[in-house]
N, CA, C and O atoms as a CHARMM CRD file, in Angstrom:
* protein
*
  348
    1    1 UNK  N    -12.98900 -16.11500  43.83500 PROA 1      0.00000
    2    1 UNK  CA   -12.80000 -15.49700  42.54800 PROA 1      0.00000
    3    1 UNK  C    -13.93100 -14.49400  42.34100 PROA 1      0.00000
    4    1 UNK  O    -15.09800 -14.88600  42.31800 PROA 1      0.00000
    5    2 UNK  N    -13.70300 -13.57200  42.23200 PROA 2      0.00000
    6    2 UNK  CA   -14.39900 -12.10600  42.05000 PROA 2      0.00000
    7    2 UNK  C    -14.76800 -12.46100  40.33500 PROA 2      0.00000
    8    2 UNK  O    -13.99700 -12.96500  39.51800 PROA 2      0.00000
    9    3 UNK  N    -16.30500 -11.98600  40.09500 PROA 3      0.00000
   10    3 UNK  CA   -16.67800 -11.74000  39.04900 PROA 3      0.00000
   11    3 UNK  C    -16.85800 -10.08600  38.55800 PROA 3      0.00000
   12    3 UNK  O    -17.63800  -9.37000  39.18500 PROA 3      0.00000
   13    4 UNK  N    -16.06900  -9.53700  37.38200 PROA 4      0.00000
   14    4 UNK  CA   -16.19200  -7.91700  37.17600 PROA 4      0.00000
   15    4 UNK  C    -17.20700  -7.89600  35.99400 PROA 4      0.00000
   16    4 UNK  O    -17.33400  -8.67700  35.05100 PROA 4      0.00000
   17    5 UNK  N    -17.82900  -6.87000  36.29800 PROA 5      0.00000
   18    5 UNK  CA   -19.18300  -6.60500  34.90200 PROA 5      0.00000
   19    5 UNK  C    -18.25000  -6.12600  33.89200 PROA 5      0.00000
   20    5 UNK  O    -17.15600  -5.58100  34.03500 PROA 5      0.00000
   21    6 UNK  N    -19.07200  -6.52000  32.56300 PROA 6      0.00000
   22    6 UNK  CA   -18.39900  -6.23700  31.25000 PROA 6      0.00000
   23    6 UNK  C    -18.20900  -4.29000  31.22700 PROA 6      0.00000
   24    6 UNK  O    -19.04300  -3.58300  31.79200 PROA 6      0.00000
   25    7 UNK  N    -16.95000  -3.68200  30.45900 PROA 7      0.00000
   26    7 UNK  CA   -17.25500  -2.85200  30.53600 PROA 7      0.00000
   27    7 UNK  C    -17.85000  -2.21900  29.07400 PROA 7      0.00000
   28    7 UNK  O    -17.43400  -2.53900  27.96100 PROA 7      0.00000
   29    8 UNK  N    -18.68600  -1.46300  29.29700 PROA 8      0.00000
   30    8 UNK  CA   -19.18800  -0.81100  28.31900 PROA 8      0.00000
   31    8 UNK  C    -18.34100   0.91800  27.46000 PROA 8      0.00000
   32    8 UNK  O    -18.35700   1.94400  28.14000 PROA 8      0.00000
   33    9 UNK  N    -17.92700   0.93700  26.52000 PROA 9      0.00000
   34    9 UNK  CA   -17.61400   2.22800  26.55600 PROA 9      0.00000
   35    9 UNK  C    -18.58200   2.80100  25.10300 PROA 9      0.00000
   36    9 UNK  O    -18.88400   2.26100  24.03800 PROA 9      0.00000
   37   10 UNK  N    -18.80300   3.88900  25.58900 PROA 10     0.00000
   38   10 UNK  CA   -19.08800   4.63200  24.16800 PROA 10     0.00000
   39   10 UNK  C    -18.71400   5.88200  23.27300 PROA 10     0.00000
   40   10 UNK  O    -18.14600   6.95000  23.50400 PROA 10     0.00000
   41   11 UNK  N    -19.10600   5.47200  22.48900 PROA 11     0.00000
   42   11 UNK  CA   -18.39200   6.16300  21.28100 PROA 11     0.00000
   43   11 UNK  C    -19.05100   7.36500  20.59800 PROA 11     0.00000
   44   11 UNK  O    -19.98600   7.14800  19.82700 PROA 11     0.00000
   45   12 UNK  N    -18.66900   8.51400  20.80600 PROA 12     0.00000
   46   12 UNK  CA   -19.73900   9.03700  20.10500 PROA 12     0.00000
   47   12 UNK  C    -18.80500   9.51400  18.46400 PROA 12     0.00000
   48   12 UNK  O    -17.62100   9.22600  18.28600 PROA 12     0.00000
   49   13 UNK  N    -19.82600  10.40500  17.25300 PROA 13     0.00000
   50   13 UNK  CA   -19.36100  10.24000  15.92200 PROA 13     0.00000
   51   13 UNK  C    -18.05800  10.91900  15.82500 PROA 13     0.00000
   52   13 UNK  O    -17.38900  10.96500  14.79200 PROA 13     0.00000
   53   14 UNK  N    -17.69800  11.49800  17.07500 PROA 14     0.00000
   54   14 UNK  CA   -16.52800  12.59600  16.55200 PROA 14     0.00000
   55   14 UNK  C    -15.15700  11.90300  17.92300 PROA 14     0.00000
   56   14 UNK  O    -14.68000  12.38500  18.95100 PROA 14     0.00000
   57   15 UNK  N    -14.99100  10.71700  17.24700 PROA 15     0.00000
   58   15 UNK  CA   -13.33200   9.82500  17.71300 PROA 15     0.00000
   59   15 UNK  C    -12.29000  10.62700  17.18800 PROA 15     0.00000
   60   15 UNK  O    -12.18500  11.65600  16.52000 PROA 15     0.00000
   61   16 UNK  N    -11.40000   9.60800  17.84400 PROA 16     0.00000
   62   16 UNK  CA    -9.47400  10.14100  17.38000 PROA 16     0.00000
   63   16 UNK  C     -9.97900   9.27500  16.22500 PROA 16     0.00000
   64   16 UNK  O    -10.15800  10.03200  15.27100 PROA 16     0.00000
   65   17 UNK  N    -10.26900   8.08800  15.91500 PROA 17     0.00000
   66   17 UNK  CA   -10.53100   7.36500  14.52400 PROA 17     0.00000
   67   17 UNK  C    -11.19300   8.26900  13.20100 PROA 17     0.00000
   68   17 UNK  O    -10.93800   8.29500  11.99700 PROA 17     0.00000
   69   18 UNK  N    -12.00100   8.86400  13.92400 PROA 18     0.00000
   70   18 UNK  CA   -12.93200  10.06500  12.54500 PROA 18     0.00000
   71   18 UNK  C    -12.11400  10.92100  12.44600 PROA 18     0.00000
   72   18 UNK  O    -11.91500  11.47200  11.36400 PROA 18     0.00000
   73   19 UNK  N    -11.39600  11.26000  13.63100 PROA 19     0.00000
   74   19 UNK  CA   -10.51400  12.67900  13.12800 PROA 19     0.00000
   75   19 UNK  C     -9.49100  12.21100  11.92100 PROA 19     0.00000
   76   19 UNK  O     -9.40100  12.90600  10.90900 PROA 19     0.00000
   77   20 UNK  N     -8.71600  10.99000  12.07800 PROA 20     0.00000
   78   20 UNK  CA    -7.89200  10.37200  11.45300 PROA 20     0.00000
   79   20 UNK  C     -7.86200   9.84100   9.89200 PROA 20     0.00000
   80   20 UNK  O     -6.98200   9.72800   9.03800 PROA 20     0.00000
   81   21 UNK  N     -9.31100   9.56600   9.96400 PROA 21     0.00000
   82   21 UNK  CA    -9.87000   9.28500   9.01900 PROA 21     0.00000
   83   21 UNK  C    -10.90600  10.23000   7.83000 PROA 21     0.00000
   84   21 UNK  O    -11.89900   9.76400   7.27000 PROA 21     0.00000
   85   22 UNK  N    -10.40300  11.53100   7.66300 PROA 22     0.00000
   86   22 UNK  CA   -10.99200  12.22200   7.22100 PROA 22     0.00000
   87   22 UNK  C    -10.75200  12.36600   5.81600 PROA 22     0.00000
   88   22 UNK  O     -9.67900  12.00200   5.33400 PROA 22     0.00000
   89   23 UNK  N    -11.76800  12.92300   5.04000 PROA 23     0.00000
   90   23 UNK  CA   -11.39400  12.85100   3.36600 PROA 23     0.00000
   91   23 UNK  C     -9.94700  13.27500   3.37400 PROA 23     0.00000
   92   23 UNK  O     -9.13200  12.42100   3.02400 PROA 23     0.00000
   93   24 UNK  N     -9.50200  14.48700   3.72700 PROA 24     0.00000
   94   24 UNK  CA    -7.98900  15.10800   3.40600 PROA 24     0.00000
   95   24 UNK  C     -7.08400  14.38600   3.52400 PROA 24     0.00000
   96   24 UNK  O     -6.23400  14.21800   2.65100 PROA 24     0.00000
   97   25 UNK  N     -7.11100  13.48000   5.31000 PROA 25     0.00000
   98   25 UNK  CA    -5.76100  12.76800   5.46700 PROA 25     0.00000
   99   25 UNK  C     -6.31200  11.40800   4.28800 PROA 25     0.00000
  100   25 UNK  O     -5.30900  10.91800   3.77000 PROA 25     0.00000
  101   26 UNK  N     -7.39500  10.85100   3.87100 PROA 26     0.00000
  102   26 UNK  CA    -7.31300   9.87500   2.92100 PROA 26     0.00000
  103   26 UNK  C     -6.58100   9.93000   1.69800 PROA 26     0.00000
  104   26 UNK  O     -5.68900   9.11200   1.47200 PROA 26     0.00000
  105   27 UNK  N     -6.88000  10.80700   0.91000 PROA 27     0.00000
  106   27 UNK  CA    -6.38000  11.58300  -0.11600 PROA 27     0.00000
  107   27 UNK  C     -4.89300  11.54500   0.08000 PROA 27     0.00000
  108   27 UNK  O     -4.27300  11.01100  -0.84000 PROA 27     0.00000
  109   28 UNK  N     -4.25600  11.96200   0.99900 PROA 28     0.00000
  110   28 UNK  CA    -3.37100  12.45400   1.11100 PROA 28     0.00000
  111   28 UNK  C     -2.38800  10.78800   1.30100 PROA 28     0.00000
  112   28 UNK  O     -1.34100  10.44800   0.75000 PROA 28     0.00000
  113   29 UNK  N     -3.28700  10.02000   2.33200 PROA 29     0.00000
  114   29 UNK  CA    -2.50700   9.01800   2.55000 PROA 29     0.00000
  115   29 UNK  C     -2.64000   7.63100   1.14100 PROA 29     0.00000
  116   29 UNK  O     -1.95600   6.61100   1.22700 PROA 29     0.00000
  117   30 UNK  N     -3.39100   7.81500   0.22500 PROA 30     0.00000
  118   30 UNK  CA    -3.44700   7.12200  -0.74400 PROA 30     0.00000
  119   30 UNK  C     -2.67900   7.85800  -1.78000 PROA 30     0.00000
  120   30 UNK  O     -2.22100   7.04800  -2.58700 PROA 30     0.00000
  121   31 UNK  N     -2.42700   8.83300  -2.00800 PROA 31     0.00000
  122   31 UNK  CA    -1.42200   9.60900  -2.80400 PROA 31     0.00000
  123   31 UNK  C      0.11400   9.22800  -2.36500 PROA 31     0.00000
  124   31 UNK  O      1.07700   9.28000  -3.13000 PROA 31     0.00000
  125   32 UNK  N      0.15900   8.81600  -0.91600 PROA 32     0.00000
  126   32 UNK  CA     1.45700   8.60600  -0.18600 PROA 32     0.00000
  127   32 UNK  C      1.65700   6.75600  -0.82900 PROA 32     0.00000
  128   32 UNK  O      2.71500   6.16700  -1.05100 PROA 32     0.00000
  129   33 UNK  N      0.68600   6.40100  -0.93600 PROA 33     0.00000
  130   33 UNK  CA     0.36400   4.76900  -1.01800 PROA 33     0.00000
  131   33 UNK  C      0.73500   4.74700  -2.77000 PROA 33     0.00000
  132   33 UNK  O      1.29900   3.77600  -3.27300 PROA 33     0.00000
  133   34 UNK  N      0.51900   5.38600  -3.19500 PROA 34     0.00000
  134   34 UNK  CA     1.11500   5.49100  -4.96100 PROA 34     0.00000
  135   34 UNK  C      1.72200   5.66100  -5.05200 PROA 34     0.00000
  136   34 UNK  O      2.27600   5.04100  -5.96000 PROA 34     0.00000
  137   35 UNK  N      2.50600   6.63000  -4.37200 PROA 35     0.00000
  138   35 UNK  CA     4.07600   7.02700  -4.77000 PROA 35     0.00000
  139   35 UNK  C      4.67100   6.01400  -4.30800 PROA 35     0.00000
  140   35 UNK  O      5.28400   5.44400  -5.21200 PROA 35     0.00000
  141   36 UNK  N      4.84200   5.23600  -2.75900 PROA 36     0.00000
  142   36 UNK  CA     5.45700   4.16600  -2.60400 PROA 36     0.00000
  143   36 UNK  C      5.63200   2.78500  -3.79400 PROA 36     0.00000
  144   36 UNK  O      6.62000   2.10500  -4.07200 PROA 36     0.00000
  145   37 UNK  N      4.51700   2.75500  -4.20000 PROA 37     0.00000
  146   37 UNK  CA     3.91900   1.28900  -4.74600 PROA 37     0.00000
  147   37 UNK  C      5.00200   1.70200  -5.96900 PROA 37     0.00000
  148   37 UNK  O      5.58600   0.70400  -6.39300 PROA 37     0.00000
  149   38 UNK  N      5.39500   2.95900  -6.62800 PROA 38     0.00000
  150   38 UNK  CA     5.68200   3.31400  -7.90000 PROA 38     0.00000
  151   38 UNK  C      6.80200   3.27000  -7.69300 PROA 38     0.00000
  152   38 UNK  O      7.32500   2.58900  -8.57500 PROA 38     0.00000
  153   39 UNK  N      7.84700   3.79300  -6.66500 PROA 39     0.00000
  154   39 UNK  CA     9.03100   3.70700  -6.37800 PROA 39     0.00000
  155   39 UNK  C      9.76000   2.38000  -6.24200 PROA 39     0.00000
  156   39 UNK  O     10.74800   2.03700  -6.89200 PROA 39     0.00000
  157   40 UNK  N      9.02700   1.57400  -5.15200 PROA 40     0.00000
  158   40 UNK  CA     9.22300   0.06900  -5.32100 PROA 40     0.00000
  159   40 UNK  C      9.35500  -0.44800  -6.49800 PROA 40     0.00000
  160   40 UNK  O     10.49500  -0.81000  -6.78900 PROA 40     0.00000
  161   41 UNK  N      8.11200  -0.66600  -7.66000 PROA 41     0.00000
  162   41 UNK  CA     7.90000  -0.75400  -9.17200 PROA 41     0.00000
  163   41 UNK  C      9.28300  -0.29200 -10.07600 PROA 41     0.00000
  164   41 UNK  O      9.93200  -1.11300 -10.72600 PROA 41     0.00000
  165   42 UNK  N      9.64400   1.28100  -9.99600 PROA 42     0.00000
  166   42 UNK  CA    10.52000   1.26700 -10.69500 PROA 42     0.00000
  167   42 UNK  C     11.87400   0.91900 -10.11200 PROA 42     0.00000
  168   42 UNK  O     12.79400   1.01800 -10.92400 PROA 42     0.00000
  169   43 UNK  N     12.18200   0.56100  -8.97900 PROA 43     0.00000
  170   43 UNK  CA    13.17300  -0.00400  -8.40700 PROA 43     0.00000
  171   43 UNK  C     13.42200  -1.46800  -8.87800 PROA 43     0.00000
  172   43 UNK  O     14.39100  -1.56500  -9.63100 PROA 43     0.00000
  173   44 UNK  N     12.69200  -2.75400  -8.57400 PROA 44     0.00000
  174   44 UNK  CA    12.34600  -3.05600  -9.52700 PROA 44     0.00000
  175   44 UNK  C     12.72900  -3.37400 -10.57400 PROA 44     0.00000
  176   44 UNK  O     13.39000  -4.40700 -10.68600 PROA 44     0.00000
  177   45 UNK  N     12.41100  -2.53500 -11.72900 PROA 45     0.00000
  178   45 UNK  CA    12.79900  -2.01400 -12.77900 PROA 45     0.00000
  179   45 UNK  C     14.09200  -1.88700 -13.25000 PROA 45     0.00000
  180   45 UNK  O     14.51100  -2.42400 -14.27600 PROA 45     0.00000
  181   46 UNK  N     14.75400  -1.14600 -12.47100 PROA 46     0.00000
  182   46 UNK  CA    16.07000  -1.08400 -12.74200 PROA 46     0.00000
  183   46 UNK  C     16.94900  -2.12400 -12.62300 PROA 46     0.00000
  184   46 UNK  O     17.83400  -2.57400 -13.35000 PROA 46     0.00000
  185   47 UNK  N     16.28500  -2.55600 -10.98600 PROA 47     0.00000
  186   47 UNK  CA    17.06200  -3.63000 -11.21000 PROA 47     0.00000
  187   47 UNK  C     17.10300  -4.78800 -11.66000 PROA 47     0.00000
  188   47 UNK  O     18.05700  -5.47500 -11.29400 PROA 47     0.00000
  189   48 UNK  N     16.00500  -5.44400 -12.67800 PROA 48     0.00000
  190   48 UNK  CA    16.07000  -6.17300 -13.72000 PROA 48     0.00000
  191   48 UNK  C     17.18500  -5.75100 -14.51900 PROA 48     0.00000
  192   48 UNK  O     18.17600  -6.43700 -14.77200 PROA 48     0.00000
  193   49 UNK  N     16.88600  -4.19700 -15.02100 PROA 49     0.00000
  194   49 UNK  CA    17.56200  -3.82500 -15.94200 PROA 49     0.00000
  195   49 UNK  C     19.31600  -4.34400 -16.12500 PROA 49     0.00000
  196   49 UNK  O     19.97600  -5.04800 -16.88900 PROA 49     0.00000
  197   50 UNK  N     19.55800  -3.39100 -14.75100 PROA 50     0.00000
  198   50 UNK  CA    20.82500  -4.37700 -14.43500 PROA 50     0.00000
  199   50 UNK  C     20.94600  -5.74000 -14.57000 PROA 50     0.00000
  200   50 UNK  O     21.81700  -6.19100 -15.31400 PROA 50     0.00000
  201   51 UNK  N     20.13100  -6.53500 -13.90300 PROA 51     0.00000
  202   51 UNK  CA    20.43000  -7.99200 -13.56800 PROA 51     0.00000
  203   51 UNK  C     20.77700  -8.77500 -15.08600 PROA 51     0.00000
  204   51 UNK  O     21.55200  -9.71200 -15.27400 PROA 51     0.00000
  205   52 UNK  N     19.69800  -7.85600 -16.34500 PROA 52     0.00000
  206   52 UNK  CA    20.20400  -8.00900 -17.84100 PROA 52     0.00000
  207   52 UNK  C     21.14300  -7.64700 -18.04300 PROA 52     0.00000
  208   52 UNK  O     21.72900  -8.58200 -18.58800 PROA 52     0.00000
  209   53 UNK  N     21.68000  -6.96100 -17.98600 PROA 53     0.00000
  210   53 UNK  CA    23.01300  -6.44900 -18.52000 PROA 53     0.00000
  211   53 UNK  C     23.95600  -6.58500 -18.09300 PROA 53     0.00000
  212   53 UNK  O     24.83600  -6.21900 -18.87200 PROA 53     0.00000
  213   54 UNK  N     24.50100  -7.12900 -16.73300 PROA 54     0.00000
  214   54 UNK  CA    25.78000  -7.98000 -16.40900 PROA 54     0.00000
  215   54 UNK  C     25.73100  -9.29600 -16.28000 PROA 54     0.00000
  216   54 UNK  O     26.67800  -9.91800 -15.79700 PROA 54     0.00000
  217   55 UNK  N     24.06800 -10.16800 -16.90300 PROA 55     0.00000
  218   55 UNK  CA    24.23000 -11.32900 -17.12300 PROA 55     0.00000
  219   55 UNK  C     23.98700 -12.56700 -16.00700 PROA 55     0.00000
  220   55 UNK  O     24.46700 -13.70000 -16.00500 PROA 55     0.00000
  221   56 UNK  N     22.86700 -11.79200 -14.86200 PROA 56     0.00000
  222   56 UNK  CA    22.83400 -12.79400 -14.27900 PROA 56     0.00000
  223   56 UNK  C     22.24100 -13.99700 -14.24800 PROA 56     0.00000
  224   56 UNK  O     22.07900 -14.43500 -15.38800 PROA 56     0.00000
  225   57 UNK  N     21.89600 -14.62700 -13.49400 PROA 57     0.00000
  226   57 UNK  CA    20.85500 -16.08400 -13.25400 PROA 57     0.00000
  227   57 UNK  C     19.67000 -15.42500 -13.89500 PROA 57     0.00000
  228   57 UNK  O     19.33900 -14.26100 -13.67100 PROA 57     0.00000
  229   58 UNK  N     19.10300 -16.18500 -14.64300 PROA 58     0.00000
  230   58 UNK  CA    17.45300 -16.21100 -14.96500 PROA 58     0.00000
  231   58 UNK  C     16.71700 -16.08100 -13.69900 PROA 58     0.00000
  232   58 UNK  O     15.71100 -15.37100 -13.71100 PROA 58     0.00000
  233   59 UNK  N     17.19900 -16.87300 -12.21000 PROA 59     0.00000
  234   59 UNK  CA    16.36000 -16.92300 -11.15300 PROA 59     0.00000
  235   59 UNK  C     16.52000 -14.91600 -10.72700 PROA 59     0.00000
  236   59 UNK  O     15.48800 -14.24800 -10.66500 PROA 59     0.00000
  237   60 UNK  N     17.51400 -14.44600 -10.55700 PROA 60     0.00000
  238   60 UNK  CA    17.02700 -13.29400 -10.39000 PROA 60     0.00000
  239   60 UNK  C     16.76100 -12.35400 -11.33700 PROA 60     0.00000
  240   60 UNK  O     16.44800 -11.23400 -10.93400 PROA 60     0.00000
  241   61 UNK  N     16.83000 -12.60600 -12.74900 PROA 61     0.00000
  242   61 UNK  CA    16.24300 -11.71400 -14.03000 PROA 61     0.00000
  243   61 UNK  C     14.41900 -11.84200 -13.20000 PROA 61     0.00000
  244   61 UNK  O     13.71500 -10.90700 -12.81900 PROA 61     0.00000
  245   62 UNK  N     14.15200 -13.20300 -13.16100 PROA 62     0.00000
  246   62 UNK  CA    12.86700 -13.34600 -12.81500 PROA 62     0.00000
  247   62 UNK  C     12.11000 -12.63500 -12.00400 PROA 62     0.00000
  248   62 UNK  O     11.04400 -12.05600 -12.21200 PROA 62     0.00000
  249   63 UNK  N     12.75800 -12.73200 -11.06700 PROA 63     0.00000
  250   63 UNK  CA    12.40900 -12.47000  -9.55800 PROA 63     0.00000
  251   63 UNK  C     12.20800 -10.46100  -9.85500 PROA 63     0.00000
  252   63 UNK  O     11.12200  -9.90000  -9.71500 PROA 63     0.00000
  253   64 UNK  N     13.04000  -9.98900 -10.11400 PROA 64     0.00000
  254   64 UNK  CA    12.63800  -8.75500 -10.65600 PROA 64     0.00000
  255   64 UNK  C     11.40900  -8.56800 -11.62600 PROA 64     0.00000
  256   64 UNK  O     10.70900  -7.56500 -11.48800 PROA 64     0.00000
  257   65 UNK  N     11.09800  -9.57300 -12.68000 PROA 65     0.00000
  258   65 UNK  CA    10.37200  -9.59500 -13.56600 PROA 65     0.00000
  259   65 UNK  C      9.17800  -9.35900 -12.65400 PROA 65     0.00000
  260   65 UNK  O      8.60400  -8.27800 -12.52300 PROA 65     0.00000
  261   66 UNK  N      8.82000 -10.69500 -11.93200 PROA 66     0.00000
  262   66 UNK  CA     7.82000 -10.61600 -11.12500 PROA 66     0.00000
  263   66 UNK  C      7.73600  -9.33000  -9.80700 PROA 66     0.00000
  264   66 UNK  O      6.60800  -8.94900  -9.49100 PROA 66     0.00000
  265   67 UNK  N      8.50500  -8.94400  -9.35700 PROA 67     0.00000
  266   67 UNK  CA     8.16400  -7.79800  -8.59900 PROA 67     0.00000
  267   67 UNK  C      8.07900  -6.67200  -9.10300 PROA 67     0.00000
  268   67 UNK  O      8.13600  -5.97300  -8.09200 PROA 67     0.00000
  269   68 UNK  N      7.97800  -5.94300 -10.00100 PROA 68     0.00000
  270   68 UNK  CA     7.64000  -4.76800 -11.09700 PROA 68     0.00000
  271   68 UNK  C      6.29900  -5.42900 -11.70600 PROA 68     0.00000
  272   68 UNK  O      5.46200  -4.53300 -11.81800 PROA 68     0.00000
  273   69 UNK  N      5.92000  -6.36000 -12.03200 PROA 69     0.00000
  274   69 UNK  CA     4.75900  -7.17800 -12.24600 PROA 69     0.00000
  275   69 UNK  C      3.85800  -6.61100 -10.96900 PROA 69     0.00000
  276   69 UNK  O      3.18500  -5.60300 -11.18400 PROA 69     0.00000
  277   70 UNK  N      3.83200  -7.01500 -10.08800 PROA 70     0.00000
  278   70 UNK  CA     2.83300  -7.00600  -8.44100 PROA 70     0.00000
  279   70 UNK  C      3.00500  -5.65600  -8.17600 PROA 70     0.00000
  280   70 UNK  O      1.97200  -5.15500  -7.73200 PROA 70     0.00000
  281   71 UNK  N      4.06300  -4.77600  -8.30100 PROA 71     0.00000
  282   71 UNK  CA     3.98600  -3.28900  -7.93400 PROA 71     0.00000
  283   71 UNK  C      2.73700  -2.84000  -9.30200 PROA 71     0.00000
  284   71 UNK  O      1.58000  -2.48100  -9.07900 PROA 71     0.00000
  285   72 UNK  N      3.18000  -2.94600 -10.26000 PROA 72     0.00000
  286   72 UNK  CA     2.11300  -2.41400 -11.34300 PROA 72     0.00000
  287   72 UNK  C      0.88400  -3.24100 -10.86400 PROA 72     0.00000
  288   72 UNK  O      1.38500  -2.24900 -11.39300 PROA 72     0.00000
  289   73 UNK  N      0.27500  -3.66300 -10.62000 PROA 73     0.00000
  290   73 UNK  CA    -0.82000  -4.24300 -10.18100 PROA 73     0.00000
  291   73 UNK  C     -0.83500  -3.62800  -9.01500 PROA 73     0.00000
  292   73 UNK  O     -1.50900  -2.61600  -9.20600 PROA 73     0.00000
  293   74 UNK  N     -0.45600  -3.65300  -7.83400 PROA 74     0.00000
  294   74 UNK  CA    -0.44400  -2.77200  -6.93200 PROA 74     0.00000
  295   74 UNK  C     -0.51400  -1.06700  -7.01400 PROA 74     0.00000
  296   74 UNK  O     -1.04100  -0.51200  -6.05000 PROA 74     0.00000
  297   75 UNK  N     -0.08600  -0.35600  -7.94700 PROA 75     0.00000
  298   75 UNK  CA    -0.55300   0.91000  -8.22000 PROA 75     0.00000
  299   75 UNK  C     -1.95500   0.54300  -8.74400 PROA 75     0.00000
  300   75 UNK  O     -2.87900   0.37800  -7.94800 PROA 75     0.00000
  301   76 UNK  N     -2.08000   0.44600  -9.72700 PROA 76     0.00000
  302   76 UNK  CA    -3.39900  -0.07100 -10.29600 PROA 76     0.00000
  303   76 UNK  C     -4.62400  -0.52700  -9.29400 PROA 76     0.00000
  304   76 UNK  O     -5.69100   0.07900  -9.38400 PROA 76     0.00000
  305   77 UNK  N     -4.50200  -1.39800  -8.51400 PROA 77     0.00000
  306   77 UNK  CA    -5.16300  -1.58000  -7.19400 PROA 77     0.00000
  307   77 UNK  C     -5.43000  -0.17500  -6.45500 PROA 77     0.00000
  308   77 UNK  O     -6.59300   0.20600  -6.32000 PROA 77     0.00000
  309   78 UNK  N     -4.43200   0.53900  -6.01000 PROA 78     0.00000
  310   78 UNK  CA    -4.64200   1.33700  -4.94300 PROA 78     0.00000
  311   78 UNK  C     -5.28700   2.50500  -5.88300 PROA 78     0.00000
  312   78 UNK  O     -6.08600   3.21200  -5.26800 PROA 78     0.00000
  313   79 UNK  N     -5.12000   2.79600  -7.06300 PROA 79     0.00000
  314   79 UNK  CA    -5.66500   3.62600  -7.94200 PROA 79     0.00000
  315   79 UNK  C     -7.60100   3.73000  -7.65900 PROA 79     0.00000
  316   79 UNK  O     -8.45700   4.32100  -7.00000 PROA 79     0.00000
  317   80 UNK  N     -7.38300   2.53700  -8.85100 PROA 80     0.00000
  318   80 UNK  CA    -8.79700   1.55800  -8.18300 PROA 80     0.00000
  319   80 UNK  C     -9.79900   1.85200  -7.17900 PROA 80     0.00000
  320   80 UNK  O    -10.90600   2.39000  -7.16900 PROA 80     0.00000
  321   81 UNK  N     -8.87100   1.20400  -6.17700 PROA 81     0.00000
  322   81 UNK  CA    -9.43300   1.37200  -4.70100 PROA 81     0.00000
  323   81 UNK  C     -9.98600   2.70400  -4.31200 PROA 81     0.00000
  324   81 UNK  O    -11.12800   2.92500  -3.91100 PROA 81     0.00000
  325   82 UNK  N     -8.80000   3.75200  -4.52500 PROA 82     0.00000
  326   82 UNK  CA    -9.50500   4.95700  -3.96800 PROA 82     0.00000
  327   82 UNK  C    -10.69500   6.31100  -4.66000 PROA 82     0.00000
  328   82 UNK  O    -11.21300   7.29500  -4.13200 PROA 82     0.00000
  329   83 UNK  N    -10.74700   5.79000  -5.91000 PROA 83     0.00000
  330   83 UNK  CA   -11.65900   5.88800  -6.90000 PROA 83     0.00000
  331   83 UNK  C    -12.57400   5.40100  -6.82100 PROA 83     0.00000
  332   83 UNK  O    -13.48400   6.17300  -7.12400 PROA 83     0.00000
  333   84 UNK  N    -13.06300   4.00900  -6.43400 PROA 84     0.00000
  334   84 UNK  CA   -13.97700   3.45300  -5.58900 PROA 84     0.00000
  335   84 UNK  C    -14.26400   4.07600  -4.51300 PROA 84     0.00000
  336   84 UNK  O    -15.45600   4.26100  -4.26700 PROA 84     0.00000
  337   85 UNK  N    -13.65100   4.36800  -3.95700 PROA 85     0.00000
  338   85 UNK  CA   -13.90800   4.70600  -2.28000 PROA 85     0.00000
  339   85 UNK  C    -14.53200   6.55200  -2.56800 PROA 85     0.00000
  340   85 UNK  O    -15.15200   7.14900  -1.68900 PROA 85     0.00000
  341   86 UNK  N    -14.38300   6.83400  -3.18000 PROA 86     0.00000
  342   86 UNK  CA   -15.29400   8.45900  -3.46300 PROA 86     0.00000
  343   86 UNK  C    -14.00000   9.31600  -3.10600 PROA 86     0.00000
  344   86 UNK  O    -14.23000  10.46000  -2.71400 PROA 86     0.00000
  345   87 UNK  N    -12.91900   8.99100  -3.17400 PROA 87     0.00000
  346   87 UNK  CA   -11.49000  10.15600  -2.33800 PROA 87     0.00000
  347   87 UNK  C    -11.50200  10.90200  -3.50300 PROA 87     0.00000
  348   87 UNK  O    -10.75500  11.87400  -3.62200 PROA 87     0.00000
């Protein structure tokens, strides 16, 4: 059984990760991260709305209740977050 030395690689400051990670694409990809979170949210939304108005189960009036619940907290979060983060 052959023993192989660890390999070492290095990194210097300018990666595919830094390129990727630059203020613009952040911005850009947390702006992408709000609009999702909001679309979900008012989706959602509606469809509570519906689920009231033709009368269904409480279990899925709920279940909408609570997922328009976690999306608004979830915008709010990612809001948050990237306001924190200096974007």
């Amino acid at each position: 059984m052959s023993e192989s030395a660890p390999v070492a690689i290095a990194l210097d400051r300018k990666t595919h990760y830094s390129a990727l990670m630059s203020d613009q694409n952040l911005d850009r990809k947390v702006r992408t991260v709000v609009i999702l979170v909001t679309i979900g949210t008012i989706a959602w939304l509606i469809a509570g709305l519906i689920s009231v108005v033709i009368g269904t189960d409480a279990k899925i009036t709920w279940t909408c209740v609570f997922g328009a619940a976690l999306g608004a907290t979830g915008v709010r979060y990612s809001i948050r977050r990237a306001k924190r983060s200096g974007i």
